[in-house]
C-alpha positions, 0 to 999 in steps of 0.5 A: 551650965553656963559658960560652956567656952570655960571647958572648951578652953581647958580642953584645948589647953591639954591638946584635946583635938576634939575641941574643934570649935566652941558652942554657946547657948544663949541660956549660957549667958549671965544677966549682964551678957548678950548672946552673938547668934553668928559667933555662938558666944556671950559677950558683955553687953555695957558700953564702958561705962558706969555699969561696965565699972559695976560689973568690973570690967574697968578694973580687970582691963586695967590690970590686963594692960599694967601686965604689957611690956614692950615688944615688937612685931617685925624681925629681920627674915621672911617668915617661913608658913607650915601651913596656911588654912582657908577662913569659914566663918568661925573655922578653919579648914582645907589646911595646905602645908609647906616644907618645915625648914627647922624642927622647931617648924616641923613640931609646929606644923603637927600642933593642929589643935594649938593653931585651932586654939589660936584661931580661936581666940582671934575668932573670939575677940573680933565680931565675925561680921568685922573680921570677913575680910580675913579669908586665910589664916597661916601658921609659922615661926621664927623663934620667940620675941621675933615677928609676932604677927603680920597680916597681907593682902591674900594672892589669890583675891588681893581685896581679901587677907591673910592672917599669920601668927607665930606659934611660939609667940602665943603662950604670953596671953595679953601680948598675944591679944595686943598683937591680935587687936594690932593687926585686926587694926590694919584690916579694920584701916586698910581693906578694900571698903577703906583703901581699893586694892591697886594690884599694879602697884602692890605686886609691881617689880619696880618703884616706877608703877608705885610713884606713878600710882601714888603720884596720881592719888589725890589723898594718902596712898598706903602701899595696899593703894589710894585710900578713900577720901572718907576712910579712917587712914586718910582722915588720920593722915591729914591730920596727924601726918602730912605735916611730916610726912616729907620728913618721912620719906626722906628716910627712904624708908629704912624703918631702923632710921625712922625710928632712930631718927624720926621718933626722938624729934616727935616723941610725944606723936607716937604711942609707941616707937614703933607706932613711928614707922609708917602711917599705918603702923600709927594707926594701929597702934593707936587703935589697939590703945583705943581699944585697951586703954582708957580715954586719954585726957593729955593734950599730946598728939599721941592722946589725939590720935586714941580720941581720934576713934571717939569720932567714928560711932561705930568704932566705939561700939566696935571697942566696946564688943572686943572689950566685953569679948575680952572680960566674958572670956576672963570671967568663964575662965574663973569659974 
């Protein structure tokens, strides 16, 4: 039978805990897919191309993205993890709980099959070769429509990271996967290839260690350390940043003035308001554009900034496996 993913889903869908992980043959496979031995799973194979346009992906991924609103990622309290889990390739496991404060909270930290169904549709878009940086995955919420996702350096090895979702965020299935490309984009940016992790400065008490550090980069110093000369975020700064990076900082980092105050005067920079953040929100923001969205033919920053990723080979190929993740999971679905 092909598609075999189709019955796990549904299994998950009802709460079956048995549906711990999901197997794919490479026989499951229709013509137009390929087989990915690490994540056990078909994807299609076309380059968003002509042939992708055939297969009808173009079409699908347009209605996908029309069915988008706008929202947020960031609310206003430090999220509370019921539990927080340990990465094996495409599992989870050694699950370790925290004391729920709600009985919103204590109903999910029980909900074990729903943050293996969350896991897992992260583990299905995002190749398992792209995303070994993550090492821990958490669960929380805060209420609908609050923060949505986040990602961090993990403690006990700060070159790797923590992703956290919010369960209660998960049921509206195309924000959940903009949120899933959105923060993958922050490690894809931001890990220890890209930016070595300054743990001095990160982890510091007081701005001293924090100025002395960024004082002492020679290129874009994100708050994870001194980015490398080569990296995209360095490369994405110097060219869409540093003419008003001052204007940025002026701010004092208070994000509710960077966006009221920063956004209106630069509008056609961002993608988005929240894009008007910091650098790094910018950056991921434009790449999950980059992923979903067509090649922007505009000749405003913000299109420079999605035409930005064109440069880089292996981002595009990158895209065109999250995508073909994306639309083999569609068609499996409708079977």
């Amino acid at each position: 039978m092909k598609h075999l993913i189709l019955i796990m889903l549904l299994l998950m869908a009802m709460g079956c805990s048995a549906a711990d992980e999901y197997t794919m043959l490479p026989e499951d496979c229709y013509d137009d897919e390929q087989y990915d031995e690490a994540d056990q799973m078909c994807y299609l194979t076309c380059e968003l191309d002509d042939t992708c346009e055939a297969a009808g992906l173009g079409d699908w991924l347009r209605d996908f993205t029309e069915q988008l609103g706008a929202f947020s990622f960031v609310g206003d309290d430090e999220p509370n993890v019921v539990i927080l889990y340990t990465v094996d390739g495409n599992r989870i496991r050694d699950p370790v709980e925290n004391e729920p404060l709600t009985d919103e909270e204590a109903a999910i930290l029980d909900d074990t099959a729903n943050h293996k169904v969350m896991w897992q549709q992260f583990a299905n878009i995002i190749p398992q070769a792209q995303r070994m940086a993550i090492a821990k995955y958490g669960v929380f919420t805060d209420g609908e429509e609050n923060t949505m996702a986040y990602v961090e350096p993990n403690p006990d090895d700060p070159t790797t990271w923590i992703l956290v979702l919010d369960a209660a965020d998960a049921v509206n299935q195309e924000e959940q996967t903009y949120t899933l490309i959105h923060e993958f984009g922050h490690v894809l940016t931001l890990n220890d290839n890209q930016v070595p992790f300054d743990e001095n400065a990160y982890f510091a008490e007081d701005d001293t260690a924090v100025e002395e550090a960024e004082s002492a980069c020679p290129t874009f110093f994100a708050g994870e350390g001194c980015s490398r000369n080569q990296s995209y975020i360095n490369a994405f700064y110097d060219r869409f940043w540093a003419d008003i990076y001052g204007e940025w900082e002026a701010a004092e980092f208070d994000e509710t003035a960077v966006s009221d105050d920063l956004y209106p005067q630069y509008e056609d920079r961002f993608l988005t308001a929240y894009a008007a953040t910091n650098p790094g929100e910018d950056i991921a923001e434009s790449w999950t554009h980059f992923v979903l969205y067509p090649k922007p033919e505009a000749d405003t920053v913000a299109a420079q900034k999605v035409r930005f990723f064109y440069d880089y080979p292996e981002l595009v190929t990158l895209r065109a496996q999250i995508v073909g993740r994306l639309y083999s999971q569609s068609r499996a679905r409708e079977r």
